[in-house]
PQR file of N, CA, C, O and H, with PARSE charges and radii, in Angstrom:
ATOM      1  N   UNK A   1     -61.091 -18.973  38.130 -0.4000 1.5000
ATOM      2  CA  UNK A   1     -59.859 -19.232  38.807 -0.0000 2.0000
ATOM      3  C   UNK A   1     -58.855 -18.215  38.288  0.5500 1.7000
ATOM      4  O   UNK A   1     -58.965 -17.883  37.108 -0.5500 1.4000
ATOM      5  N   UNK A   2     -57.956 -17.719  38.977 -0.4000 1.5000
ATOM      6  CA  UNK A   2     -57.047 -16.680  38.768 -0.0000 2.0000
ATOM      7  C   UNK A   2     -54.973 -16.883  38.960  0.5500 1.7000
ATOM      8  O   UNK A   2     -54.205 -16.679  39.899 -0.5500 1.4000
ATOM      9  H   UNK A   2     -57.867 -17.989  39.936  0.4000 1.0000
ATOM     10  N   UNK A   3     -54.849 -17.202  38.019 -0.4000 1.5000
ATOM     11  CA  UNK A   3     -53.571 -17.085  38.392 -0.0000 2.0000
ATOM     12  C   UNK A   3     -52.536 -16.216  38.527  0.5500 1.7000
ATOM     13  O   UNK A   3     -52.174 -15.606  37.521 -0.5500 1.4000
ATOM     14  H   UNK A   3     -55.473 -17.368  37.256  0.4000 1.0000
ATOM     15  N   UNK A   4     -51.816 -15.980  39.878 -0.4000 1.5000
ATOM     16  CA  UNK A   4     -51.172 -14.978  40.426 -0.0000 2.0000
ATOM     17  C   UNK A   4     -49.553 -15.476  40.363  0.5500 1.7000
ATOM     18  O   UNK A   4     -49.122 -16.629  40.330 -0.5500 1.4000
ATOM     19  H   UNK A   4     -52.110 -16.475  40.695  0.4000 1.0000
ATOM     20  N   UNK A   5     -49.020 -14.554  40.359 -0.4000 1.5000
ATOM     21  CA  UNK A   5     -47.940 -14.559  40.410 -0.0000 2.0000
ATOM     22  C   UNK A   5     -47.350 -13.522  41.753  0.5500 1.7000
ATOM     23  O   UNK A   5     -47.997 -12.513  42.035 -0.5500 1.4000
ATOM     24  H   UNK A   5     -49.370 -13.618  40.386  0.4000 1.0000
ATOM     25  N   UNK A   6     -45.942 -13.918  42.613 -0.4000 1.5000
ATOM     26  CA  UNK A   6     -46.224 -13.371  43.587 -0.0000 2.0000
ATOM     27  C   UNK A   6     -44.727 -13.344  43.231  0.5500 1.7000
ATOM     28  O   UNK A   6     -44.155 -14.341  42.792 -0.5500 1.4000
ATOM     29  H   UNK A   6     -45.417 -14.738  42.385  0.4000 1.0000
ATOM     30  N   UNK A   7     -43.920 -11.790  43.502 -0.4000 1.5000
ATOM     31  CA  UNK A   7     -42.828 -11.781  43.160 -0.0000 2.0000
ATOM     32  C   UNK A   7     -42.051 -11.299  44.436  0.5500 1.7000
ATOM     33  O   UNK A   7     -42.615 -10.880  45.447 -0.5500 1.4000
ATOM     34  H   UNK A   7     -44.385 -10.980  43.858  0.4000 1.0000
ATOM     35  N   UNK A   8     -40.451 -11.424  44.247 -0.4000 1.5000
ATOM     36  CA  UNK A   8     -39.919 -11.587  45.392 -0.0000 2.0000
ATOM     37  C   UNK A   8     -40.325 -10.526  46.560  0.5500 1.7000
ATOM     38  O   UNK A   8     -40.184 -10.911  47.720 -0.5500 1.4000
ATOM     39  H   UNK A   8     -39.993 -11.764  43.426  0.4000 1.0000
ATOM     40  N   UNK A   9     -40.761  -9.372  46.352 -0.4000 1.5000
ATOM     41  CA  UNK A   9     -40.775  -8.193  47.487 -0.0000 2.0000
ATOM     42  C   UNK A   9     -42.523  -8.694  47.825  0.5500 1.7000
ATOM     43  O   UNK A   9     -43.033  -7.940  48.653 -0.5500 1.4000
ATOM     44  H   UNK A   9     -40.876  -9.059  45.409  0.4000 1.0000
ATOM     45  N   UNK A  10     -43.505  -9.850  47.308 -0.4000 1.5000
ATOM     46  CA  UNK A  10     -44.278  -9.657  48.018 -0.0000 2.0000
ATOM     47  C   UNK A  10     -45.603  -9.461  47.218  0.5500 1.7000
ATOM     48  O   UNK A  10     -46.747  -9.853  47.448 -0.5500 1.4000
ATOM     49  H   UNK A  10     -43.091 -10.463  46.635  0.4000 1.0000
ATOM     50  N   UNK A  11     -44.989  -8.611  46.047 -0.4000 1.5000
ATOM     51  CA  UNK A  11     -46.265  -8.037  45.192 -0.0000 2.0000
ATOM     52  C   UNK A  11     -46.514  -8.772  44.346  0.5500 1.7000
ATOM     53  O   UNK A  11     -45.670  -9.292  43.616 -0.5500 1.4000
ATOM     54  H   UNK A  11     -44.060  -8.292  45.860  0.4000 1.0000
ATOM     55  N   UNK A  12     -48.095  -9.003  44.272 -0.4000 1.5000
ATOM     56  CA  UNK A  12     -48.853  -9.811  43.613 -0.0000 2.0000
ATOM     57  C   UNK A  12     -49.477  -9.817  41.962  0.5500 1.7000
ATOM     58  O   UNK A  12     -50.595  -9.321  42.097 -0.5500 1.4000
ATOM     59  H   UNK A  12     -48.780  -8.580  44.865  0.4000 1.0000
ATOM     60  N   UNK A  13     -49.332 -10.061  40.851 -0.4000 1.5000
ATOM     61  CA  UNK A  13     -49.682  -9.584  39.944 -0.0000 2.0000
ATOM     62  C   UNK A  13     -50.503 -10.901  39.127  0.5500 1.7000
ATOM     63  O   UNK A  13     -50.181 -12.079  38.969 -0.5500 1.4000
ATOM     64  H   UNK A  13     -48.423 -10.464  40.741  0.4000 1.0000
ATOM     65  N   UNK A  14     -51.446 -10.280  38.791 -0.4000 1.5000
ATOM     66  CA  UNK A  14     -52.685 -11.156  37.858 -0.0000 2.0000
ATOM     67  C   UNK A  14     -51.927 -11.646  36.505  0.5500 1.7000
ATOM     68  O   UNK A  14     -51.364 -10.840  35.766 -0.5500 1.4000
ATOM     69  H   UNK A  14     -51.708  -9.324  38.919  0.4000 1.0000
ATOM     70  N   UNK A  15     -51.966 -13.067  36.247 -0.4000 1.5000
ATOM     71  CA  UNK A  15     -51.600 -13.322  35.765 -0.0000 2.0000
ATOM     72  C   UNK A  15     -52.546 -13.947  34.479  0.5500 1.7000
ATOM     73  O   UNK A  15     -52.150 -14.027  33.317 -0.5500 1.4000
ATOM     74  H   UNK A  15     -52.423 -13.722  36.848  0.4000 1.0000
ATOM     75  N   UNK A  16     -53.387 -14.211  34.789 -0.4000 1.5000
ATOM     76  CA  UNK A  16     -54.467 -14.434  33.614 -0.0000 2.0000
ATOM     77  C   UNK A  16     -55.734 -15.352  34.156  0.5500 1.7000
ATOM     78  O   UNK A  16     -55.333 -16.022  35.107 -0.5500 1.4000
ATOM     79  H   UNK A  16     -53.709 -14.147  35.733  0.4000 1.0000
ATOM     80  N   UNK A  17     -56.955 -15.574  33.904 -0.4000 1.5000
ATOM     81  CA  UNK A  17     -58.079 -16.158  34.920 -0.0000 2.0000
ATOM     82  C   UNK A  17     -58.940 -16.971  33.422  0.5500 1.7000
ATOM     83  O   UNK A  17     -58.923 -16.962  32.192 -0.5500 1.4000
ATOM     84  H   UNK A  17     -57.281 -15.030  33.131  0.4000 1.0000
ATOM     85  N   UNK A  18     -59.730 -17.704  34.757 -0.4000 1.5000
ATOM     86  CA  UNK A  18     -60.319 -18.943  33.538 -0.0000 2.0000
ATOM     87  C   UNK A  18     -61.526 -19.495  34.423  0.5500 1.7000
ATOM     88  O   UNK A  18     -61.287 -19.662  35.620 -0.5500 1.4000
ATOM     89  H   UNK A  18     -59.744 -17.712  35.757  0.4000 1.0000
ATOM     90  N   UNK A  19     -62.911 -19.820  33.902 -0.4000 1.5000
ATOM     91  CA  UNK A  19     -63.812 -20.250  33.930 -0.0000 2.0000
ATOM     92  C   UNK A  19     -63.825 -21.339  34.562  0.5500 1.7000
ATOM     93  O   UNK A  19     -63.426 -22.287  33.885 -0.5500 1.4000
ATOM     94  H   UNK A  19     -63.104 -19.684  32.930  0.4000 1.0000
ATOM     95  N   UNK A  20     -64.224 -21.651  35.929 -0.4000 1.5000
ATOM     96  CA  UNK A  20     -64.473 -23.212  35.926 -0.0000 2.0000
ATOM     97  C   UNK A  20     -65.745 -23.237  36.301  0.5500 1.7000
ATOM     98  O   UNK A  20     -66.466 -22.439  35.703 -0.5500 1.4000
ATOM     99  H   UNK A  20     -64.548 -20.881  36.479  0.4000 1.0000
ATOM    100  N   UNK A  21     -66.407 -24.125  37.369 -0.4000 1.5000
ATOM    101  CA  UNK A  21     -67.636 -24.257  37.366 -0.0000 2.0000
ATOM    102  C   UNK A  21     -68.256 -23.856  38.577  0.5500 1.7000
ATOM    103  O   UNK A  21     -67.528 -23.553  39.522 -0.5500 1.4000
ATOM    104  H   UNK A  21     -65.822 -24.773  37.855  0.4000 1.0000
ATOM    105  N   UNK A  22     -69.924 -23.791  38.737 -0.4000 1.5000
ATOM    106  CA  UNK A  22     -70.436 -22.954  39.801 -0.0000 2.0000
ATOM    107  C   UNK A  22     -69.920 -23.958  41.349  0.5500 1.7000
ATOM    108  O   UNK A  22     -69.791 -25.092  40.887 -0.5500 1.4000
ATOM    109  H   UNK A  22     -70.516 -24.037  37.970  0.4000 1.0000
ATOM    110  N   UNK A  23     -69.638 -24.023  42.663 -0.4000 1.5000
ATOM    111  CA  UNK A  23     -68.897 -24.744  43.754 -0.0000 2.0000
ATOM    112  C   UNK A  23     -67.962 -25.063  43.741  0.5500 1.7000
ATOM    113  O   UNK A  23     -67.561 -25.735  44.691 -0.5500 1.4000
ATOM    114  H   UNK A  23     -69.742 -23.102  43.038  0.4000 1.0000
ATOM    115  N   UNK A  24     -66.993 -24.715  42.520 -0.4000 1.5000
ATOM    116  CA  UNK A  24     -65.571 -25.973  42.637 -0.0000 2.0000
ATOM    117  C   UNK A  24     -64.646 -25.187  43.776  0.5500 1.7000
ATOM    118  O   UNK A  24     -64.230 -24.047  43.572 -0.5500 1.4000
ATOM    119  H   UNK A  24     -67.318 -24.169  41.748  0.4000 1.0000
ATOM    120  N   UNK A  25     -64.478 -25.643  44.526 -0.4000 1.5000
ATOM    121  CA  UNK A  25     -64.001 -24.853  46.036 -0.0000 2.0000
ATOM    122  C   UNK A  25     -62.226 -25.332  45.992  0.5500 1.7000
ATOM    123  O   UNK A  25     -61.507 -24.931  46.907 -0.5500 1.4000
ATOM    124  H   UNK A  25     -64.816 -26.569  44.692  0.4000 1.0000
ATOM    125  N   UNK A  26     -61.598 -26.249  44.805 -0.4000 1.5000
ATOM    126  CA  UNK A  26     -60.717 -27.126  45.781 -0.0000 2.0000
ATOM    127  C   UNK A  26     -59.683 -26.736  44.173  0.5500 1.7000
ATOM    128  O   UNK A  26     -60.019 -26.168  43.133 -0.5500 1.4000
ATOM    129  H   UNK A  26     -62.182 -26.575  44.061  0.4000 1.0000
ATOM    130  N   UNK A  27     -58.609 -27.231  44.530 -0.4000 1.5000
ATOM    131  CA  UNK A  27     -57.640 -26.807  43.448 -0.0000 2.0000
ATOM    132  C   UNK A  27     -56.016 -27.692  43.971  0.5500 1.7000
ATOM    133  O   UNK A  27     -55.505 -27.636  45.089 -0.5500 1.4000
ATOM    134  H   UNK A  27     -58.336 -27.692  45.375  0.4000 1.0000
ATOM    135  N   UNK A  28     -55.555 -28.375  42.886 -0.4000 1.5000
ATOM    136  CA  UNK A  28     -54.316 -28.973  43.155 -0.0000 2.0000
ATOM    137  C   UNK A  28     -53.594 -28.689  41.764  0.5500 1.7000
ATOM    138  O   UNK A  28     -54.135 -28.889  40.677 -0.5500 1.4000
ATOM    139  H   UNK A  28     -55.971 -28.421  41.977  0.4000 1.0000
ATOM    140  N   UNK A  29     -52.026 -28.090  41.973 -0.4000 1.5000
ATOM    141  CA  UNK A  29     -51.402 -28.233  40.402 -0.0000 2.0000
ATOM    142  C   UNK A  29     -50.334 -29.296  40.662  0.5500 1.7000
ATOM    143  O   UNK A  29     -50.194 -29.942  41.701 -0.5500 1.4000
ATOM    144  H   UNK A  29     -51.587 -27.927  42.856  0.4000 1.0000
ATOM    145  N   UNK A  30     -49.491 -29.381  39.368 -0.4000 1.5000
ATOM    146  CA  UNK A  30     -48.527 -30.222  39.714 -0.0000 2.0000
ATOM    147  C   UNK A  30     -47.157 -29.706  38.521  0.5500 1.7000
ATOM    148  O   UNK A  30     -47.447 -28.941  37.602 -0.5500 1.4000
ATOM    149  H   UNK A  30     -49.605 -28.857  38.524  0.4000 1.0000
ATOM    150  N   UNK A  31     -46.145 -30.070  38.637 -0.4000 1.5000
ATOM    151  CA  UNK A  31     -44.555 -29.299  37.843 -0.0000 2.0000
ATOM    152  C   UNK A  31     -45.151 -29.611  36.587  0.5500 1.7000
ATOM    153  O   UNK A  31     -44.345 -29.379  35.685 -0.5500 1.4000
ATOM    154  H   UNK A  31     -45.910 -30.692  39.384  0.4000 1.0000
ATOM    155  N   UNK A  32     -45.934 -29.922  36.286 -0.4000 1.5000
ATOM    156  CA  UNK A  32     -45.817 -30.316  34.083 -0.0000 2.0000
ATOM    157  C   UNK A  32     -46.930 -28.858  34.247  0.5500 1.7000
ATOM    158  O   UNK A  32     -47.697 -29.361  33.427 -0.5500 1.4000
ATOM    159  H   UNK A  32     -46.588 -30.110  37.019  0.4000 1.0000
ATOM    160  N   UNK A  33     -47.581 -27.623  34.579 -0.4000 1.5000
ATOM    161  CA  UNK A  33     -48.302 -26.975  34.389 -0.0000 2.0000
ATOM    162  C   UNK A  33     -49.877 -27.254  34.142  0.5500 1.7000
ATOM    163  O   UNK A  33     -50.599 -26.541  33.444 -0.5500 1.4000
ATOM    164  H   UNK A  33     -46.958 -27.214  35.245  0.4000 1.0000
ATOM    165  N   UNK A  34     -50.219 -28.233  34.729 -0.4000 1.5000
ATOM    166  CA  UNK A  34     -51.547 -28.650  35.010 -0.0000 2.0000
ATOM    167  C   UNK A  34     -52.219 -27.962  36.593  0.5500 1.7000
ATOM    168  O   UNK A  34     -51.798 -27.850  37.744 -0.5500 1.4000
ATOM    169  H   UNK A  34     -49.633 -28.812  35.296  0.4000 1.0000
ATOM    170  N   UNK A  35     -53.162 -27.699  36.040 -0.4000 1.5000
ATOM    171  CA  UNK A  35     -54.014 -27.637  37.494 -0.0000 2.0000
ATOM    172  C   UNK A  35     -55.655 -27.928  37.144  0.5500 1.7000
ATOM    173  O   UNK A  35     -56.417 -27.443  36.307 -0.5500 1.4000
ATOM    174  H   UNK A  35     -53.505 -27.790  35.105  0.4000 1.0000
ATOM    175  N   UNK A  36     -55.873 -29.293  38.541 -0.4000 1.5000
ATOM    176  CA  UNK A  36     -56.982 -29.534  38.747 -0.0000 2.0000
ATOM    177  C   UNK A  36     -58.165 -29.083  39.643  0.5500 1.7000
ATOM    178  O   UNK A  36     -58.024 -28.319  40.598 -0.5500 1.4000
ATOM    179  H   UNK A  36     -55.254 -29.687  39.221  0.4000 1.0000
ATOM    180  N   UNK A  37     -59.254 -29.583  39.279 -0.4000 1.5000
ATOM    181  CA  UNK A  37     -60.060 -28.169  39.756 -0.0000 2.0000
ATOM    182  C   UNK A  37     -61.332 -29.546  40.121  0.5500 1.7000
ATOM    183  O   UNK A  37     -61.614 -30.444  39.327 -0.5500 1.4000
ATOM    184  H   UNK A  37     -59.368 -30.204  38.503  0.4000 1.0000
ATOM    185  N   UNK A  38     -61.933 -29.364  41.523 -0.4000 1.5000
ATOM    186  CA  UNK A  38     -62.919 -30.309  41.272 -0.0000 2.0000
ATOM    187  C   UNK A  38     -64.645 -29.621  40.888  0.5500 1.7000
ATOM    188  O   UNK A  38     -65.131 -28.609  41.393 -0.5500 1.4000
ATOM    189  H   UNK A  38     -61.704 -28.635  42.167  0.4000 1.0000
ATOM    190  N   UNK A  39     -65.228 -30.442  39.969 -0.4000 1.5000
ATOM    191  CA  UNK A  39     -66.717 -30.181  40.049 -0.0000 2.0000
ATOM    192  C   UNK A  39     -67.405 -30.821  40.787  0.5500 1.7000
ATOM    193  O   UNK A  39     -67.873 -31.883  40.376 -0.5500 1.4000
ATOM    194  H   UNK A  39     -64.832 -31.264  39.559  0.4000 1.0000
ATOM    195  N   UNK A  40     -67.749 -30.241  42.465 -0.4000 1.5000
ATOM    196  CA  UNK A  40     -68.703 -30.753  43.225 -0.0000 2.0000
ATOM    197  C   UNK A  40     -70.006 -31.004  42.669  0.5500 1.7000
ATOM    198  O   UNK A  40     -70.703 -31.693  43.413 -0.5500 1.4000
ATOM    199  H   UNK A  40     -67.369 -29.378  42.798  0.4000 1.0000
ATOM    200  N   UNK A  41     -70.455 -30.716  41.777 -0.4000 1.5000
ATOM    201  CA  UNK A  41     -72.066 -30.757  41.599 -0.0000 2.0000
ATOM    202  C   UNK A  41     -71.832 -31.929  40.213  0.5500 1.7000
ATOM    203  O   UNK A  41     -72.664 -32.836  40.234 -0.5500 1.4000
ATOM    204  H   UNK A  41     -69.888 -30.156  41.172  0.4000 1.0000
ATOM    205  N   UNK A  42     -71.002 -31.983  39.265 -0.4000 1.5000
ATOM    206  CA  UNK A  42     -70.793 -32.835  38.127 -0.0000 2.0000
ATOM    207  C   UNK A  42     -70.324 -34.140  38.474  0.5500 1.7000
ATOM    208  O   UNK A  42     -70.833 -35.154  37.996 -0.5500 1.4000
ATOM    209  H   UNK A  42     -70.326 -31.246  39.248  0.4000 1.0000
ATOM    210  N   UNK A  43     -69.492 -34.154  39.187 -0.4000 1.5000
ATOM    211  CA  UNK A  43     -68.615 -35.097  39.745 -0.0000 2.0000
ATOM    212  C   UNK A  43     -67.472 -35.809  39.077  0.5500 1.7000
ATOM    213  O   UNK A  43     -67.286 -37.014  38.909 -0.5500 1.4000
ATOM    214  H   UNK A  43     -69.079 -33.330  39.575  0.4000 1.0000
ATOM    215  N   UNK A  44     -66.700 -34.687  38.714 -0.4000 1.5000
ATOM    216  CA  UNK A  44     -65.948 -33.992  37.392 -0.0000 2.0000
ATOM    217  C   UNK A  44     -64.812 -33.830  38.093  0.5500 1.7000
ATOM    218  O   UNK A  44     -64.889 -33.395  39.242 -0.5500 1.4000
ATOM    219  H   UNK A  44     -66.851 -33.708  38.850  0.4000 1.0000
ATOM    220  N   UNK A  45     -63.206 -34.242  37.358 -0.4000 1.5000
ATOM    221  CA  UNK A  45     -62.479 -32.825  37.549 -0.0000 2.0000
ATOM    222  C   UNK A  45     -61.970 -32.148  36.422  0.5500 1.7000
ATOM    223  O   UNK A  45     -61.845 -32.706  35.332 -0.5500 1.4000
ATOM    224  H   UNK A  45     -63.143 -34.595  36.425  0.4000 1.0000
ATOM    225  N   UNK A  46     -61.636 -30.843  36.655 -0.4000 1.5000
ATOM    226  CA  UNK A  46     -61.452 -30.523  35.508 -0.0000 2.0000
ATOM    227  C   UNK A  46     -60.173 -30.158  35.345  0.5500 1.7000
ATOM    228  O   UNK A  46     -59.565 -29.924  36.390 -0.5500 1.4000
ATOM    229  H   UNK A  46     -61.737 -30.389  37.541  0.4000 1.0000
ATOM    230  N   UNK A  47     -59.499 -30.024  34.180 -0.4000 1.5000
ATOM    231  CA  UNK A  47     -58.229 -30.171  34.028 -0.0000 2.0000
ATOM    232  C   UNK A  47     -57.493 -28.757  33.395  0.5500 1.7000
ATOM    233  O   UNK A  47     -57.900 -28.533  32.255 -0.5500 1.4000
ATOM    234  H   UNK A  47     -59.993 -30.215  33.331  0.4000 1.0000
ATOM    235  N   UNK A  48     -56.770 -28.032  33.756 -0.4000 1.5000
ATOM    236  CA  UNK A  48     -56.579 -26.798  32.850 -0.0000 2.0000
ATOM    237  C   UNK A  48     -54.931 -26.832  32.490  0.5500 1.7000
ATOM    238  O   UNK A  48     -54.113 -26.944  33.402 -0.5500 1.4000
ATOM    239  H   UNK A  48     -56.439 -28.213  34.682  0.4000 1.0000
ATOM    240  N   UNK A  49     -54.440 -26.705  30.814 -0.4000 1.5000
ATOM    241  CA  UNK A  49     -52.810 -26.184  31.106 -0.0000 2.0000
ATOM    242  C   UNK A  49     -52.412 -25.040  31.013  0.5500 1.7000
ATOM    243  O   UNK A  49     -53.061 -24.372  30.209 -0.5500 1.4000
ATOM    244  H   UNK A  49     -55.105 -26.614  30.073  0.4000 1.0000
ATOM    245  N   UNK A  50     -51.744 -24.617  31.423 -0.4000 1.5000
ATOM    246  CA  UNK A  50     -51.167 -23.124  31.414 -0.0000 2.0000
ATOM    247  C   UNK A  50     -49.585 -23.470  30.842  0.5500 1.7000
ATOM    248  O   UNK A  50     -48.830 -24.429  30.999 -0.5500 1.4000
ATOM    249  H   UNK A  50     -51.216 -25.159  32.076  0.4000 1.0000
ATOM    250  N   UNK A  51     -49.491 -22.184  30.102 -0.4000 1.5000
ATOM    251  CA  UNK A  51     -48.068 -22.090  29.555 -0.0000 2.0000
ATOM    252  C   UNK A  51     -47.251 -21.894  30.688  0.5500 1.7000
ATOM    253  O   UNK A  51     -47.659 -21.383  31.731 -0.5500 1.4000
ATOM    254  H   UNK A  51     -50.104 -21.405  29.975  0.4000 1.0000
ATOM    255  N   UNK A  52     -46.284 -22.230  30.527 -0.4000 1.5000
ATOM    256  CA  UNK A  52     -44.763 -21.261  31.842 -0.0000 2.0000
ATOM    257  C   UNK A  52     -44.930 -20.035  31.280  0.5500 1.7000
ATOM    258  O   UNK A  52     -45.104 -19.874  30.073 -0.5500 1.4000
ATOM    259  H   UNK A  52     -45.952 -22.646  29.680  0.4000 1.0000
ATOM    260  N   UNK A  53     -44.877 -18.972  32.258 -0.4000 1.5000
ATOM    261  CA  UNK A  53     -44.138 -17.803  32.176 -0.0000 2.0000
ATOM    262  C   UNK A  53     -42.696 -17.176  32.368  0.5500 1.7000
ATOM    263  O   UNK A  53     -42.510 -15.978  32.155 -0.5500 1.4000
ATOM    264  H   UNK A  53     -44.736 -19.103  33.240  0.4000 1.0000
TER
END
């Protein structure tokens, strides 16, 4: 998974990326810096925090 950052004119910049698992197709975050990630094949989700930038 890759987190982007997309700044006002448009341009996109990599913001840092992370391992999840082989199918997880689906992704929801929420304001405390969480983002969930589902494991279709585990039947898992997985949970990641990221700092603010």
């Amino acid at each position: 998974m890759a987190m982007i950052a997309i700044s006002s004119t448009g341009a996109a910049k990599l913001l840092g990326q992370v391992t999840t698992v082989k199918g997880a197709h689906c992704a929801a975050a929420d304001e405390s810096n969480h983002v969930y990630v589902c494991d279709p094949n585990g039947g898992r989700i997985l949970v990641f925090t990221d700092s603010p930038r």
